[in-house]
N, C-alpha and C positions, 0 to 999 in steps of 0.2 A: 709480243702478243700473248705468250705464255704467261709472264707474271702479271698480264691483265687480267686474263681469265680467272687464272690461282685467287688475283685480286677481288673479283668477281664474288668467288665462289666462296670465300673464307666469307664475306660480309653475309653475303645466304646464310651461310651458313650459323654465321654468328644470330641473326635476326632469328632463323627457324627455331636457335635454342632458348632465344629470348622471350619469343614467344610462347615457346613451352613453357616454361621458368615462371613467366605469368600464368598463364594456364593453368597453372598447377595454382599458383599459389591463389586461383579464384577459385579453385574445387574445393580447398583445404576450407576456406571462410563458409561459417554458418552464421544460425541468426541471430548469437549470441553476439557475435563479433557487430550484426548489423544496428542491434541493441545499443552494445559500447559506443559505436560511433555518433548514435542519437545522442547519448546520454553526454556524451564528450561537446557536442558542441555542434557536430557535424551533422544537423537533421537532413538537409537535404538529400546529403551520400546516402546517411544510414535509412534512411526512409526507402529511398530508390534500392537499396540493398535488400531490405527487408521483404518491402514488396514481391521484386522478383524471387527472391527465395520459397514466400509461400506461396508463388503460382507454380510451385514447381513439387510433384508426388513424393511423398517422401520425404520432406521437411518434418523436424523434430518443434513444433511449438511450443514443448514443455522440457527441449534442454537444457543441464544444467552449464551455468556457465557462473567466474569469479568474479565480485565487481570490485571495486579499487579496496576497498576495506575489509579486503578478506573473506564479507560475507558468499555463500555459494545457493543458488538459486537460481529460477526459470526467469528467462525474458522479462514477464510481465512482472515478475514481482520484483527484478530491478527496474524496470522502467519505475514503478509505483515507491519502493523503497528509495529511491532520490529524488525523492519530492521532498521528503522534510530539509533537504539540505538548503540556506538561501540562498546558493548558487546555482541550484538546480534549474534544469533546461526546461521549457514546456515541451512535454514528450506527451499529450493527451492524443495528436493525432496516430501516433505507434499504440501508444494501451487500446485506442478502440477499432485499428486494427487487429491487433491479437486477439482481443476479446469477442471479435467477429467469427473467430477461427471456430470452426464444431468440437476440434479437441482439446479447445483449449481448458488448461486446470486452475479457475479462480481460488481453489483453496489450495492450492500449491504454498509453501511452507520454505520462509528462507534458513537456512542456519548462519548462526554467525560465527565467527573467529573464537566464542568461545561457547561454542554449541547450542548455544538458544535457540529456541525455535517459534517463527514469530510468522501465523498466518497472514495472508494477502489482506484482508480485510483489515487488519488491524496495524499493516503496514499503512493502506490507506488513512485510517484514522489518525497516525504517528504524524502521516503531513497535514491534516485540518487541523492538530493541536500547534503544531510552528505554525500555521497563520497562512497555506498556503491555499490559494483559490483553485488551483488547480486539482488540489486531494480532496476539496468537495467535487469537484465537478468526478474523479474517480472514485470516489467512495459510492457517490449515488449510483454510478453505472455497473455498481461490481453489486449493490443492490437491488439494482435492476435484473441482474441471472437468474435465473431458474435455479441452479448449483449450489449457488454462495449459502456457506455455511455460518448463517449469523452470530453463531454463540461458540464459536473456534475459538479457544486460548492460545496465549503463550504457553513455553513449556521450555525444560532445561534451565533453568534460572531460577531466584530466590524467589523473585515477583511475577506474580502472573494473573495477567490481564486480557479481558475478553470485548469488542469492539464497543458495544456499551459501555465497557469503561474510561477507556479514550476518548469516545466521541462527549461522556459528558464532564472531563478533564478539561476539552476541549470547552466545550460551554463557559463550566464555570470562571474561565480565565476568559471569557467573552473574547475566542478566537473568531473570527470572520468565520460561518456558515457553522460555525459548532452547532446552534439548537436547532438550526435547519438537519443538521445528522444525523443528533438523539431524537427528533420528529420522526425520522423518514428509519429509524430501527424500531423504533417505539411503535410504530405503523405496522410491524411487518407483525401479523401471526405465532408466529417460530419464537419470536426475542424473549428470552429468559431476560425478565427485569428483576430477575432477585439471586442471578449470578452472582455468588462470591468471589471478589479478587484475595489477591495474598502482596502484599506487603514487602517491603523487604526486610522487616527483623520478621516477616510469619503470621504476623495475622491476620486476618480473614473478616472479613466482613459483604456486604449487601453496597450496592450503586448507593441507595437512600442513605444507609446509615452513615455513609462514606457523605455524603453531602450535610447534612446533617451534623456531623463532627465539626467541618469545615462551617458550618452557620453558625458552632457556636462560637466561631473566633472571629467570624466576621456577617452578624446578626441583617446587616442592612446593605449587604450586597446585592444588587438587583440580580445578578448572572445568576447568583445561586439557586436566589427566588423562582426564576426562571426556571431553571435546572429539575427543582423539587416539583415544582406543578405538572410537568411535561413529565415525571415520572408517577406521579399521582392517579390513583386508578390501574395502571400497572404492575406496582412491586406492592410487596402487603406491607400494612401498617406495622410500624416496628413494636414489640413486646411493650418496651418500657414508655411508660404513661410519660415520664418526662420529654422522652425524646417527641413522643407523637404530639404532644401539645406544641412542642416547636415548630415541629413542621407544618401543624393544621393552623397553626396562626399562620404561619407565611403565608397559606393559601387563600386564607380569611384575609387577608391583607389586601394581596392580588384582587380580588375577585369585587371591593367595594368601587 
């Protein structure tokens, strides 16, 4: 009867610390971890994760956490930064819970593995230019914030580019909802359309002149044509008489 009891008591015993064991290891998981699980494959877990985490005080919405490529960053800007990948999950129902959040920081800022540093927005815009439907459906809703800081650059790196430039990168390679993008930044008030980007040997130029360059290697491109009108009345006419006659024929073109 004894070593039933003892028998008894060891299995208690065992379970109580099993239970701790887990316990523990559900106090340790945050929403980074609820994050990864989305993004892995696992949405239902990680959603159900996620959720309850932010019904609960005290949760960090804008902790940083690593995603598989080294980069380091907040929840939303890995959910959003694995869009451009083709194997990426539709994660839209987590981005617009977080985005739901009061504290949550749309201009939050990822770095990468070698210290780049590449705004939310322009993360979104990296997955309209791969072609996915879901970074339009994200880019519009991070333009739909109050917050979102439209004219955010890259930083840390040779080239640096600002959501405008993307989105009409996007365009001219006639990505799925590209001109739908540069529409709906070109709309907004705030949008600097004569933001300089930089290059990777350095130089510097305007969205137009940068299209513009590209018209003249490939004159009867619709996309581009596109591209240029939608920025027309936005950005100013460029200095050189050659170049502006380029682009005002394109638009004399369109418009017959």
């Amino acid at each position: 009867m004894a070593n039933i009891l003892r028998g008894v008591a060891l299995v208690l015993v065992h379970t109580l610390h099993t239970v701790e064991v887990e316990c523990a290891k559900a106090a340790s998981l945050n929403l980074g971890d609820a994050t990864l699980l989305v993004l892995d494959g696992m949405v239902d877990e990680g959603m159900e994760m996620a959720r309850e985490m932010l019904g609960k005080a005290g949760t960090d919405v804008n902790l940083e956490l690593e995603t598989d490529d080294g980069s380091k960053c907040t929840p939303l800007a890995a959910a959003v930064h694995s869009l451009a990948s083709p194997e990426a999950v539709d994660c839209m129902d987590l981005v617009k819970l977080l985005l739901a959040q009061k504290d949550i920081n749309v201009n939050a800022i990822l770095t990468g593995p070698d210290d780049s540093k590449v705004p939310l927005l322009v993360l979104a815009m990296k997955a309209v230019t791969a072609g996915s439907s879901i970074g339009v459906e994200v880019a519009k809703a991070l333009l739909a914030h109050e917050k979102i800081a439209v004219n955010a650059m890259t930083s840390g790196g040779a080239v640096k580019l600002a959501p405008l430039h993307m989105a009409l990168a996007a365009a001219a390679r006639g990505a799925p909802g590209g001109m739908e993008v540069v529409g709906a930044l070109l709309s907004r008030a705030d949008i600097d359309a004569d933001l300089e980007m930089v290059g990777p040997d350095g130089t510097t130029t305007t969205p137009l002149m940068k299209l513009a360059s590209m018209l003249q290697e490939q004159p009867d491109d619709a996309n581009l044509h596109k591209a240029i009108i939608l920025l027309r009345g936005r950005a100013k006419p460029p200095a050189d008489e050659e170049v502006k006659k380029l682009i005002d024929s394109v638009a004399s073109k369109d418009e017959l």
